[in-house]
PAZAPA-4460 file (N, C-alpha, C; in steps of 0.05 Angstrom, whole numbers, plus 32768, in hexadecimal, padded with zeros to 4 digits):
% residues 157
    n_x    n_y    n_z   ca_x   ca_y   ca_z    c_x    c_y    c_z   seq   type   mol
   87B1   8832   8848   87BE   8842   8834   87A9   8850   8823     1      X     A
   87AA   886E   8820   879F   8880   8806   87AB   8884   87F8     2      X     A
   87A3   887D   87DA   87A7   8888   87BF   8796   889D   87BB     3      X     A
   879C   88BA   87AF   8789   88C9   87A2   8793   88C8   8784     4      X     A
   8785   88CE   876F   8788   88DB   8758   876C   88EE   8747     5      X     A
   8780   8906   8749   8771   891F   8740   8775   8922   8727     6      X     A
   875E   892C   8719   875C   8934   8702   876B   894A   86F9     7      X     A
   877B   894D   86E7   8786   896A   86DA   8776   8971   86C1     8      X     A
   877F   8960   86A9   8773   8962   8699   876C   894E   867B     9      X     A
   875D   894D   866E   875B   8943   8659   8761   8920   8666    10      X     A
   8779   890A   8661   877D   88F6   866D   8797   88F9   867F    11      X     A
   8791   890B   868A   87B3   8916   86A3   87AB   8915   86BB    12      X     A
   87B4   890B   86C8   87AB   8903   86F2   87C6   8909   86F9    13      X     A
   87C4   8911   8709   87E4   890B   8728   87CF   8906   873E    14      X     A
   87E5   88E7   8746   87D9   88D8   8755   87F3   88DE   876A    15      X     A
   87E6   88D9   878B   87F5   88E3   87A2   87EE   88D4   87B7    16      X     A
   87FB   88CE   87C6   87F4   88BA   87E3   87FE   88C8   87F3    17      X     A
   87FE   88B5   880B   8805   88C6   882D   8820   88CB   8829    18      X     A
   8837   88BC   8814   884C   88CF   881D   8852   88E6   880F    19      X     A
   883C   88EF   8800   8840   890A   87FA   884B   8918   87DA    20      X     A
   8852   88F8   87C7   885E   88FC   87AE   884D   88FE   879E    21      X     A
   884B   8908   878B   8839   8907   8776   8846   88FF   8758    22      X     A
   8833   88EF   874B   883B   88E0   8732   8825   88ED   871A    23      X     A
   8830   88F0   870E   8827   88F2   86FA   8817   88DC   86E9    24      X     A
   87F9   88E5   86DE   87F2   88C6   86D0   87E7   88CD   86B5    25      X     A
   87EF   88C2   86A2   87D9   88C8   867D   87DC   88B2   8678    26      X     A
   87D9   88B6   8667   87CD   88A5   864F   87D8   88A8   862A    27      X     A
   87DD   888E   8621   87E5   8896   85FC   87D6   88A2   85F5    28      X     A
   87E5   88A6   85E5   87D3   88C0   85D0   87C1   88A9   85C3    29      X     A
   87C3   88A0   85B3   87A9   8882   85AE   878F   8888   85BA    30      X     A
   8795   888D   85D8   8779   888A   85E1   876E   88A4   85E5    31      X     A
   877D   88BB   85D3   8774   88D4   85E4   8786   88E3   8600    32      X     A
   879C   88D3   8609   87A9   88DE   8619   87BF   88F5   8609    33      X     A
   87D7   8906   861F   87E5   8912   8617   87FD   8903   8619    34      X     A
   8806   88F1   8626   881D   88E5   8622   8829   88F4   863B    35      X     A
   881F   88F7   864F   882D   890D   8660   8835   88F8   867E    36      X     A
   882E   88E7   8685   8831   88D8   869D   882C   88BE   869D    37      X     A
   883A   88AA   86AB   8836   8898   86B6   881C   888C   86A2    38      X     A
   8816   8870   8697   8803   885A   869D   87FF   884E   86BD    39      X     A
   87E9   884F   86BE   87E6   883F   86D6   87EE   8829   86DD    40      X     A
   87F3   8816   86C3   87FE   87F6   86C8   8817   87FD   86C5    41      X     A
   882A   8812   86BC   8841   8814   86B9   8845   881A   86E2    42      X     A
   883B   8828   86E9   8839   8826   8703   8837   8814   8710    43      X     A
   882C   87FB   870E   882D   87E3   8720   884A   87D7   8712    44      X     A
   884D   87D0   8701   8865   87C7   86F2   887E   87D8   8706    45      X     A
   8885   87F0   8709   8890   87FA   8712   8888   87FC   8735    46      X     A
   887B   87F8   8742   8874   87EE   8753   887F   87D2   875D    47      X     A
   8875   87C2   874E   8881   87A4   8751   88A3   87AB   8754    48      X     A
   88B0   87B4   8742   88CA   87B3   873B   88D2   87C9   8758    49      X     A
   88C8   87D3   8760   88CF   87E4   8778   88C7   87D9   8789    50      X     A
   88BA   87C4   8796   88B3   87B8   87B3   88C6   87B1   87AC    51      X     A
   88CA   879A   879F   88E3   877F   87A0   8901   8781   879E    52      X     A
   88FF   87A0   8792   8922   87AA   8798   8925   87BC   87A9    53      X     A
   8915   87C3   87C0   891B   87C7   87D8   8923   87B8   87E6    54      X     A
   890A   879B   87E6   8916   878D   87F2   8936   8776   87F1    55      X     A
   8932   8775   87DC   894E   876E   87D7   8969   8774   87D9    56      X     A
   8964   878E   87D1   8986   879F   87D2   8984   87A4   87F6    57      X     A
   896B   87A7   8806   8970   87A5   8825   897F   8790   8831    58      X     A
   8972   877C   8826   8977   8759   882B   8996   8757   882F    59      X     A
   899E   8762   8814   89BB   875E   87FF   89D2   876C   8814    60      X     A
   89BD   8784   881C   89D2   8793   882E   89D6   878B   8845    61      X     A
   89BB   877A   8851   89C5   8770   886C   89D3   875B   886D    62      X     A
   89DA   874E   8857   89E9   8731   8850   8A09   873C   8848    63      X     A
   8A0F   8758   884E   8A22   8760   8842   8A32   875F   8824    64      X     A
   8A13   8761   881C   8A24   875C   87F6   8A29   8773   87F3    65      X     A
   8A4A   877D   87E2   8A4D   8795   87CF   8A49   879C   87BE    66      X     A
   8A30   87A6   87C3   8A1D   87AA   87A7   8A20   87C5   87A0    67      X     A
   8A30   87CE   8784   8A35   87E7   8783   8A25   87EE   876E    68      X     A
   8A10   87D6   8761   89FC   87EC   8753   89EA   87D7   8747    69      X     A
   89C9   87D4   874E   89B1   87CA   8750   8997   87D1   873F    70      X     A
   8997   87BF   8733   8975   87C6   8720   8964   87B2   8724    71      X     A
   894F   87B1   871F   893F   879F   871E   8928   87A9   870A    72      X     A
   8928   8794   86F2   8916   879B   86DB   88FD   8786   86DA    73      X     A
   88E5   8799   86D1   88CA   878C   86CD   88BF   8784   86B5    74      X     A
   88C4   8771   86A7   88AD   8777   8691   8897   875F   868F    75      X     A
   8882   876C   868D   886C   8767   8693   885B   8764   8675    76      X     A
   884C   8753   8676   883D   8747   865B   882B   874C   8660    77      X     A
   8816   8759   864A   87FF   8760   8656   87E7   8755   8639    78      X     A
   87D0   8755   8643   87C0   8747   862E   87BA   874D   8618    79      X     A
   87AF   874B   85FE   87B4   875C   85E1   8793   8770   85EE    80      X     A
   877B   8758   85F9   876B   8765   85FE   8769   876E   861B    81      X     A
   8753   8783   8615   8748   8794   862D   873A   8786   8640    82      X     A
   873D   8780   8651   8750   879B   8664   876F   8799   8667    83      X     A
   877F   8785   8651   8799   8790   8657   87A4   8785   8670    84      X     A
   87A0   8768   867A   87AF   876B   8694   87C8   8767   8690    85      X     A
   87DB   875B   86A6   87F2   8750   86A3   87F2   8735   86A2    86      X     A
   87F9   8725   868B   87FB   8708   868C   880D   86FE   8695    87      X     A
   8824   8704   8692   883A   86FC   869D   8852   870C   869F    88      X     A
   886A   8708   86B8   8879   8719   86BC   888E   870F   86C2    89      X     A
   88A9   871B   86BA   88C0   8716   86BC   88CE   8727   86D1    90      X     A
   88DC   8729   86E7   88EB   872F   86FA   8907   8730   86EF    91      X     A
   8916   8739   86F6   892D   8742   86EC   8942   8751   8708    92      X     A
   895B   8741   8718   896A   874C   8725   8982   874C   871E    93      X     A
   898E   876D   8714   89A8   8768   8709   89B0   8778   8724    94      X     A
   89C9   876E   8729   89DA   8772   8742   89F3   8775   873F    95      X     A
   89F8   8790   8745   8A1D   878B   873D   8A31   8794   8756    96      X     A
   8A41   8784   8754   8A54   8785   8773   8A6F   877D   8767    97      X     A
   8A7B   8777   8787   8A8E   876D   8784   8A89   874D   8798    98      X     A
   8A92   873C   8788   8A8A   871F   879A   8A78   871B   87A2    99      X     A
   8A66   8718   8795   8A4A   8719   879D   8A40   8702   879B   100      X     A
   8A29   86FA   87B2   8A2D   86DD   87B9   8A0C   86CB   87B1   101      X     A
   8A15   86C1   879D   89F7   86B4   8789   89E6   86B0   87A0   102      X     A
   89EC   86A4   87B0   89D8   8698   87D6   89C8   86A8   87DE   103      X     A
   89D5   86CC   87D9   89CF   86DE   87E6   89C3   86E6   87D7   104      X     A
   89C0   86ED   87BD   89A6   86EF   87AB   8990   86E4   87A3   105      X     A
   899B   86C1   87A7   8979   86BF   87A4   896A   86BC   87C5   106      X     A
   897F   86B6   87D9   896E   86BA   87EC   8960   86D3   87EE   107      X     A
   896A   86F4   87F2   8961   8709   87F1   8940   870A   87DB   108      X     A
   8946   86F7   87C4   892C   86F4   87AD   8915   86EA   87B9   109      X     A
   8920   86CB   87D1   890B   86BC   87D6   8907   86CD   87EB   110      X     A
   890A   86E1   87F5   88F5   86E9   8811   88F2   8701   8807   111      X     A
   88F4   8715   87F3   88E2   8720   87E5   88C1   871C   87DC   112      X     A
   88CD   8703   87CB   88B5   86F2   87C3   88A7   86E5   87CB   113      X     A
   88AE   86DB   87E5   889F   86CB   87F6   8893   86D3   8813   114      X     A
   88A0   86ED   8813   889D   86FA   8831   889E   871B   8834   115      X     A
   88B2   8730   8824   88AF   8749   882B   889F   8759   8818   116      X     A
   889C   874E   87F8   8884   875F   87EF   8870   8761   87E2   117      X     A
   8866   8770   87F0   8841   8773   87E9   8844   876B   87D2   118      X     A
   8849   8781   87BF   8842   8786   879C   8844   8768   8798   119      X     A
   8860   8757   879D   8868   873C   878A   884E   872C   8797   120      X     A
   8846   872E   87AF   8837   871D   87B9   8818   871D   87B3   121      X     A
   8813   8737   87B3   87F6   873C   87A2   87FB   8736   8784   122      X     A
   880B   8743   8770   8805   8738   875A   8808   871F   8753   123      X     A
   881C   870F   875D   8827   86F9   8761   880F   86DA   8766   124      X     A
   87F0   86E6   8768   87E2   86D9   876D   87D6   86D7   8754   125      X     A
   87DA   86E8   8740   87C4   86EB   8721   87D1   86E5   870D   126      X     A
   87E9   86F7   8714   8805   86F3   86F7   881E   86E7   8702   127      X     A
   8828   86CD   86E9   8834   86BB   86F5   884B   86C9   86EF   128      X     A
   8863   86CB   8701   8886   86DB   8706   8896   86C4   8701   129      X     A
   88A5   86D1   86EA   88C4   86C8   86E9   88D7   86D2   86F6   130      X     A
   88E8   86CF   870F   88F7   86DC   8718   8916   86D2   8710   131      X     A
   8929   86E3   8703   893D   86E2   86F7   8950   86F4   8703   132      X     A
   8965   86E9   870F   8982   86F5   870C   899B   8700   86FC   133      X     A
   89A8   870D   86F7   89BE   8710   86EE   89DE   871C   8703   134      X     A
   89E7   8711   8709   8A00   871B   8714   8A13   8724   8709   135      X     A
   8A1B   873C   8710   8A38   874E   8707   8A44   8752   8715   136      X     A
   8A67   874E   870A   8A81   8759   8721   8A7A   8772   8712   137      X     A
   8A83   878C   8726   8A8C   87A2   8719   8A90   87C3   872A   138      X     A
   8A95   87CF   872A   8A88   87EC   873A   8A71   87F8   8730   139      X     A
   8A63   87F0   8711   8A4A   8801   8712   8A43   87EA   86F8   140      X     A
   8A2B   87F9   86F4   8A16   87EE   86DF   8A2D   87FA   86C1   141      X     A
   8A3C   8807   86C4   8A42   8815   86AA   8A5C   8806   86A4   142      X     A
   8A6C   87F5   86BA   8A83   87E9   86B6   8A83   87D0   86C5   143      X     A
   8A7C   87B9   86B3   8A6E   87A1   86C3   8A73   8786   86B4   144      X     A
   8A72   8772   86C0   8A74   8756   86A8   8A62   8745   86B9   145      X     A
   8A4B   873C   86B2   8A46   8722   86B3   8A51   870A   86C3   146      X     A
   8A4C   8707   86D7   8A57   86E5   86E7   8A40   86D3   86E4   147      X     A
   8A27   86DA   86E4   8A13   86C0   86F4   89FA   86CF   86EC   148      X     A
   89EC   86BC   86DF   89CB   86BE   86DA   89C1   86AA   86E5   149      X     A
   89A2   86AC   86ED   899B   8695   86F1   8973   8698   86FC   150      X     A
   8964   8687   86FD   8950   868C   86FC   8942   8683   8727   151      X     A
   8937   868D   8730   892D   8688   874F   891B   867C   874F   152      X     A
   891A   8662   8756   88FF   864D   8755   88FA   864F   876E   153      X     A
   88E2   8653   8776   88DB   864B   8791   88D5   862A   8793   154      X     A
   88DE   8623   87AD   88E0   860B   87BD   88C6   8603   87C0   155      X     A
   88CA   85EB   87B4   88AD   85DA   87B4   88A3   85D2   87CC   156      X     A
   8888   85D9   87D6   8880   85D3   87F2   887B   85B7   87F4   157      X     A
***
């Protein structure tokens, strides 16, 4: 895999790979940036949260869940000092369907996490993951209630 990122201006990059998208990257104003793109750690953060809900809502779909509307949120703790990593991170799968089957979510979680992705699996070695559920009956994120939270422990070897 290639990453490029080109210079525009002042603290502004668009960064681009083989499939061809380009992102935008700055920096706060704090440091001299324009506030115009992407942080780079906001990029892994968003990264992380995008491997693992591919794989999941795939999983979900091949398990036949009716999932009529899917997020998965990151937040990420990062150090007061520089360099700022991520200390710790919270996972977050809200799932909303109809009958949707608790088995089928955390299994879909544990082979995420344990088997389909990179990101959880590389970072997953430095910064310790909370992975958390929430289940919803509903047709969308905008008309929804609550059935089932719950947290994904992996199985003690």
């Amino acid at each position: 895999m290639k990453a490029v990122v080109a210079w525009e201006q002042g603290l502004h990059f668009t960064g681009t790979a083989a499939s061809g998208f380009a992102v935008p990257l700055g920096a706060e104003a704090t440091v001299g940036g324009a506030e115009d793109g992407f942080r780079p750690l906001e990029l892994m953060a968003v990264s992380l949260a995008g491997c693992t809900a591919m794989d999941v809502i795939s999983i979900l779909k091949k398990k036949q869940q009716a999932v009529t509307a899917f997020e998965v949120n990151v937040q990420a703790d990062q150090s007061e000092e520089f360099p700022k990593v991520f200390t710790h991170s919270t996972i977050t799968y809200q799932i909303t369907g109809q009958a949707i089957d608790e088995a089928a979510v955390l299994r879909s979680i544990e082979l995420s996490a344990t088997k389909y992705c990179p990101a959880q699996a590389m970072l997953g070695k430095v910064v310790p993951m909370e992975l958390h559920y929430e289940i919803f009956e509903g047709e969308s994120a905008q008309s929804r209630s609550l059935v089932k939270t719950g947290v994904y422990t992996p199985a003690k070897a």
